[in-house]
C-alpha positions in Angstrom: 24.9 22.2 49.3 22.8 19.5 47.5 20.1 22.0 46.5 23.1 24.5 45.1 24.1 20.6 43.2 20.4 20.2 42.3 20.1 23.5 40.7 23.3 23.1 38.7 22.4 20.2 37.3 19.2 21.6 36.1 20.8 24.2 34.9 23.7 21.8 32.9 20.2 19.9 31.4 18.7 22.7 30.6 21.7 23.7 28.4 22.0 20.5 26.9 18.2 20.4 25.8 18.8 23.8 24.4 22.0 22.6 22.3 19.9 19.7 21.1 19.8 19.3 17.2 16.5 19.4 15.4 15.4 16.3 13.6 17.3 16.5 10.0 15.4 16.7 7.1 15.1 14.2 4.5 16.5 15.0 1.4 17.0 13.4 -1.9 20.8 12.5 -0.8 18.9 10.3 1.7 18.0 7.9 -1.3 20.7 6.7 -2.9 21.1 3.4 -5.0 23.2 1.2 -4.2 22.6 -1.8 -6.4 19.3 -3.3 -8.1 17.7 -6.7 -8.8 14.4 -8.5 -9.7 12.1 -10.8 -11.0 10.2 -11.9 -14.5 6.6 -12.3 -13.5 3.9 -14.9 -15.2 0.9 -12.4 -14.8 0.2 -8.6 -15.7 -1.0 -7.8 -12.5 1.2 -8.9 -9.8 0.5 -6.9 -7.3 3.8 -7.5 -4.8 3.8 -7.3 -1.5 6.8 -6.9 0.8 7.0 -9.3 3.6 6.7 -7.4 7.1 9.2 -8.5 8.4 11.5 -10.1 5.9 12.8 -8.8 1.7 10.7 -11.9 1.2 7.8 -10.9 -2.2 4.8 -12.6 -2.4 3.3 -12.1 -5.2 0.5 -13.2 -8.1 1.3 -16.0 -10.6 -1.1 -17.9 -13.3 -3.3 -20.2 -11.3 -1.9 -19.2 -7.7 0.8 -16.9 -6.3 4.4 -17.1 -6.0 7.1 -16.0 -3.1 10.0 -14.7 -4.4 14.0 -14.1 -2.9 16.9 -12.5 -3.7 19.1 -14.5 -6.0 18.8 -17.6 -8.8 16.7 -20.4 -8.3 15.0 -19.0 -5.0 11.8 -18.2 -6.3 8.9 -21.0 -5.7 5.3 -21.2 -7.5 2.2 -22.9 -6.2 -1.2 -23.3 -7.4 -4.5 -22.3 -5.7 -7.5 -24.6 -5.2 -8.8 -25.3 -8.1 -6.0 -23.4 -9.8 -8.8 -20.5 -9.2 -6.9 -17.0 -10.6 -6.2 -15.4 -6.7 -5.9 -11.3 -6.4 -5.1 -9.0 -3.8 -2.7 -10.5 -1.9 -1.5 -9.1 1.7 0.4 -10.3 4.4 -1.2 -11.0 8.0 2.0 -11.8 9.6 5.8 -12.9 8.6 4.1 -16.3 7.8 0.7 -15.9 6.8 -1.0 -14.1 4.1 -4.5 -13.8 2.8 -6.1 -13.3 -0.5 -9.4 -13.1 -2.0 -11.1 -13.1 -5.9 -9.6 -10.6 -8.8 -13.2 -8.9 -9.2 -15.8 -7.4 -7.1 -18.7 -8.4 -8.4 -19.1 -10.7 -11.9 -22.2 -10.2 -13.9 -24.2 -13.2 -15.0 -25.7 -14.6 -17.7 -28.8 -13.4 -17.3 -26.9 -9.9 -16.4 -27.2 -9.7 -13.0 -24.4 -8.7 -10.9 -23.7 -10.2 -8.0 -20.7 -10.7 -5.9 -17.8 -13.1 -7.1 -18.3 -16.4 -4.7 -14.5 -17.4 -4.2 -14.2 -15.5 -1.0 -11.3 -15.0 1.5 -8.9 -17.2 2.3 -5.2 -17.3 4.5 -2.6 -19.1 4.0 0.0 -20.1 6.6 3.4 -21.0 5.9 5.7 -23.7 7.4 9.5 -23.9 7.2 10.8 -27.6 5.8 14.1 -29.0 7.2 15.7 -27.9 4.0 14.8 -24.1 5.0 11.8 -23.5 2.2 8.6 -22.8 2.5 5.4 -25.1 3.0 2.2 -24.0 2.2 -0.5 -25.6 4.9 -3.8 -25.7 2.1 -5.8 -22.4 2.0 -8.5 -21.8 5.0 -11.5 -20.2 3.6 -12.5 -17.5 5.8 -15.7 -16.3 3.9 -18.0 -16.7 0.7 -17.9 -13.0 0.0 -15.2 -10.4 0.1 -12.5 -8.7 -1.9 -9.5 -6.9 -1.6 -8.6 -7.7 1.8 -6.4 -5.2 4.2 -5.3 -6.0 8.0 -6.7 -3.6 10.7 -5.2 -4.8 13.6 -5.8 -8.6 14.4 -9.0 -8.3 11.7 -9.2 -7.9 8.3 -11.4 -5.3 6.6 -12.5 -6.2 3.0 -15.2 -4.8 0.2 -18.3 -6.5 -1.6 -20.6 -4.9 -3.8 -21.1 -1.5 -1.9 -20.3 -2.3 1.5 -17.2 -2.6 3.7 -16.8 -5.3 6.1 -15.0 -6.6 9.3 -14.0 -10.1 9.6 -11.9 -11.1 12.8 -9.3 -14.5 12.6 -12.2 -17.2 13.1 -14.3 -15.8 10.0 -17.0 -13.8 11.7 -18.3 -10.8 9.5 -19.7 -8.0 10.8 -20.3 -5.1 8.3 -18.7 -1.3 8.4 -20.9 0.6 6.5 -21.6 1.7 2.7 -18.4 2.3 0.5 -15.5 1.2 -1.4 -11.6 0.9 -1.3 -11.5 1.0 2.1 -7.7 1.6 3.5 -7.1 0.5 7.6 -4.3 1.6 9.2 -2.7 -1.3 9.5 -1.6 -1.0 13.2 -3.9 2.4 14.3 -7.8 3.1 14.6 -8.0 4.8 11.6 -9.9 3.5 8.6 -10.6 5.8 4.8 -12.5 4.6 2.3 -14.4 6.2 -1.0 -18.2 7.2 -1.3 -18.3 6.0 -4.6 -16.3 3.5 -6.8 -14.0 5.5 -8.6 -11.5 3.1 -9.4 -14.1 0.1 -10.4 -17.0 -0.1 -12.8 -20.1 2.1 -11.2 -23.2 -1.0 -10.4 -24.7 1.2 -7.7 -24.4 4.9 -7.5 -25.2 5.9 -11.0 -23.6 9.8 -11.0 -23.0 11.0 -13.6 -19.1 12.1 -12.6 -16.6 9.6 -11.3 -14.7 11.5 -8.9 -15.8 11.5 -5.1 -15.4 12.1 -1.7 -12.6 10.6 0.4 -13.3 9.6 4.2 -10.9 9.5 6.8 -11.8 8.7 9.8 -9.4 8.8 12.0 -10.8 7.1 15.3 -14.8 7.0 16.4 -16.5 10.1 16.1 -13.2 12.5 13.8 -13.7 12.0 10.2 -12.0 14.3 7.6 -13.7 14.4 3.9 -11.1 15.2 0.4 -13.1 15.9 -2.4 -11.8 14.0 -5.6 -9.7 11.3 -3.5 -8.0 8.4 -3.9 -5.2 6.4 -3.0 -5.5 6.6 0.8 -2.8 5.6 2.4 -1.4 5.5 6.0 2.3 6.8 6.9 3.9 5.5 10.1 3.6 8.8 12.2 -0.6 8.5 11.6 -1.0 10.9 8.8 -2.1 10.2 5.5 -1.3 10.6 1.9 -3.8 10.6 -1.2 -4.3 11.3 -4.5 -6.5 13.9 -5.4 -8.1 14.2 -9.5 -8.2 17.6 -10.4 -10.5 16.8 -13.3 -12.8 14.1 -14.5 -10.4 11.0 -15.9 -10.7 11.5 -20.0 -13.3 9.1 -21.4 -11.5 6.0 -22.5 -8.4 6.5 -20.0 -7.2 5.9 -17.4 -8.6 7.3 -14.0 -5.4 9.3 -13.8 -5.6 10.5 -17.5 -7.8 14.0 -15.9 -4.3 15.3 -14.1 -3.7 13.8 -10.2 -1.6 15.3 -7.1 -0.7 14.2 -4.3 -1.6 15.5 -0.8 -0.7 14.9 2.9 -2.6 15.1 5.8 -0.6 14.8 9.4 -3.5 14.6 11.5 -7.6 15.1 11.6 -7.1 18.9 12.4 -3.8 19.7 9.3 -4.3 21.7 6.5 -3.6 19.0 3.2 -0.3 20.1 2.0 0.8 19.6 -1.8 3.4 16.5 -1.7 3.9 16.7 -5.6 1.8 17.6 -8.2 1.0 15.6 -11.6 2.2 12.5 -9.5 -0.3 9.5 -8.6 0.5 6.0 -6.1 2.3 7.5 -2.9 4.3 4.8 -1.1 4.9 6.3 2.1 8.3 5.0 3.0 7.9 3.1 6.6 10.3 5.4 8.7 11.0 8.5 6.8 8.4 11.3 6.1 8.8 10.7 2.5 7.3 8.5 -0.2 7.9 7.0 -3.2 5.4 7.9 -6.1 4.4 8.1 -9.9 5.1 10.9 -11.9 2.2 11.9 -14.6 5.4 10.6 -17.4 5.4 7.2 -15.8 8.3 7.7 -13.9 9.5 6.1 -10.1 9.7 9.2 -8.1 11.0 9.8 -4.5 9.1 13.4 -2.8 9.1 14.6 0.7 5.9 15.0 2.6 6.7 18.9 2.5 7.3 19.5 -1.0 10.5 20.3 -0.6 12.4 17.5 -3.3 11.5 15.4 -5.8 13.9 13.1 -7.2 13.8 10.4 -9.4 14.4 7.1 -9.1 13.8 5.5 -12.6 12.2 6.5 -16.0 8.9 4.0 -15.5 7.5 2.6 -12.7 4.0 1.4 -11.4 3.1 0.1 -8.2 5.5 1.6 -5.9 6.5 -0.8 -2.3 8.9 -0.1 0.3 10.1 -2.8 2.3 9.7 -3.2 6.3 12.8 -1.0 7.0 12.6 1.4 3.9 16.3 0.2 2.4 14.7 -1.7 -0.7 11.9 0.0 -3.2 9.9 -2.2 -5.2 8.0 -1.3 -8.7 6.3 -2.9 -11.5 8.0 -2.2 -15.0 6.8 -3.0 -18.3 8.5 -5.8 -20.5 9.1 -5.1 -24.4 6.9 -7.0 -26.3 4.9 -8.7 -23.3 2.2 -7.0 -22.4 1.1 -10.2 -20.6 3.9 -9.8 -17.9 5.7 -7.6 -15.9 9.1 -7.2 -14.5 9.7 -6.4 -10.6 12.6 -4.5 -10.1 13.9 -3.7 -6.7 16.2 -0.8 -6.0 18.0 -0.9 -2.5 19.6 2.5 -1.4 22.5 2.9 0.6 21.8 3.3 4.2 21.7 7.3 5.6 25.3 6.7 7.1 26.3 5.4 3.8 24.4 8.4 1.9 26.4 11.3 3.9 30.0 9.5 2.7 
């Protein structure tokens, strides 16, 4: 009797696994607004980041950085040291964030270039009784560094040609040559360029700006993309890039050749075409799907299998999901200010919502 019970209820499982649904595919339904705000910005290059935890935007302002909330009078400014111009911002946690220097290097007087001496530096945040943030004054980590990206408890940062490591008490400990690099933020993987497509060329001297971007996905599996750029991680440990399909037109932008953009699931997947004449993938942080830039300027929404592309808004730069995917941020331009920009954030119904 209880093995005739045990083999029926195998059997009942079995047919229950078999009746299971397959995972539903995203579709453009699944992004649907549902109401919009934003925020004037003091600078050109903000450079927004979402909170990872929080719809808290950190992002750049003249002579420091400003965090930004939903609704009037809930947006506070503060100056850096010295009122130095800060760059690069990212977050390390829900109340810390680090920044660095706008440039690379800086050429001197006599024209040497060298690299910019501001550095790295975090900033941690405390909550006042009357519920607003407190800057504690910025810890300088190093004297060197630039564009700074977590990788697990560390941060990985560029300067000059190299890439390096530097761990929460300031210790450095260099990568390897390159540029741009892009850690998965929680993962081993790490890509980075061969040459510096995106920045002015002080040490490679080819006579072609496009590259070679490396992936390497954990010690000892590297994939290489020709004409590469724009690495950037999704959530299931795949990656999207942008790939040039000619050399950028001389004067123009680095896109101004004709980009695509490409996804790779894993070290062994063939790239497949995400969308084409489309630049800046967002992956969103739960869906396999990202937000985008069409080659018109436009805030576009594509799946990672080609299968929609919908848009979003007529302009757009700088694409950002939040930590749960339900708001997209982008940069828009302002008439008649090209010294500022606009940060409009679009928040989409939630899938329930979408299927009503």
């Amino acid at each position: 009797m209880r093995t005739t019970t045990l083999f029926a209820a195998f059997i009942a499982l079995s047919l229950l696994n078999g009746c299971a649904q397959p995972p539903r595919q995203v579709t453009a339904d699944d992004f649907q607004i549902l109401r919009s705000y934003g925020w004037d910005t003091t600078v050109a290059e903000p450079q927004a980041t979402w909170n990872p935890e929080t719809y808290q935007v950190l992002a750049r302002s003249v002579g420091g950085f400003v965090l930004l909330d939903e609704g009037a009078g809930k947006q506070q400014y503060f100056a850096s040291r010295g009122k130095h111009e800060t760059a690069f911002p990212v977050w390390v946690s829900a109340r810390q964030f680090a920044f660095g220097p706008k440039d690379n290097v800086i050429t001197t007087t006599d024209g040497r270039v060298v690299p910019t001496s501001e550095g790295l530096s975090v900033v941690t945040l405390l909550e006042t009784i009357t519920g607003k943030d407190a800057p504690l004054p910025p810890k300088n980590l190093t004297s060197y560094g630039y564009r700074p990206k977590v990788w697990g408890r560390n941060l990985v940062a560029a300067s000059e040609d190299r890439i390096y490591l530097i761990d929460p008490f300031g210790t450095i400990a260099e990568f390897g040559l390159g540029f741009m690099p892009e850690p998965q933020r929680k993962g081993e993987g790490i890509a980075w360029q061969d040459r510096p497509v995106l920045e002015t060329d002080h040490w490679i001297g080819s006579a072609t700006r496009r590259g070679n971007l490396i992936i390497r996905w954990r010690s000892g599996i590297t994939t290489t993309i020709p004409n590469a750029v724009e690495a950037r991680w999704t959530s299931s440990g795949g990656v999207l890039c942008t790939v040039m399909r000619a050399e950028p037109v001389p004067g123009q932008p680095w896109w101004s050749g004709g980009t695509d953009i490409y996804h790779l699931a894993h070290a062994k997947a063939v790239p497949v075409l995400v969308a084409a004449d489309a630049r800046s993938p967002a992956p969103h942080p739960h869906k396999p799907a990202c937000a985008a830039v069409g080659s018109s300027g436009a805030l576009i929404i594509c799946g990672f299998d080609g299968s929609f592309r919908h848009q979003i808004a007529p302009s757009g730069e700088a694409p950002a999901w939040s930590h749960d995917g339900r708001r997209l941020m982008a940069e828009e331009p302002v008439d008649g200010r090209t010294e500022t920009r606009y940060l409009h954030v679009y928040v989409f119904k939630s899938t329930d919502d979408a299927k009503k």
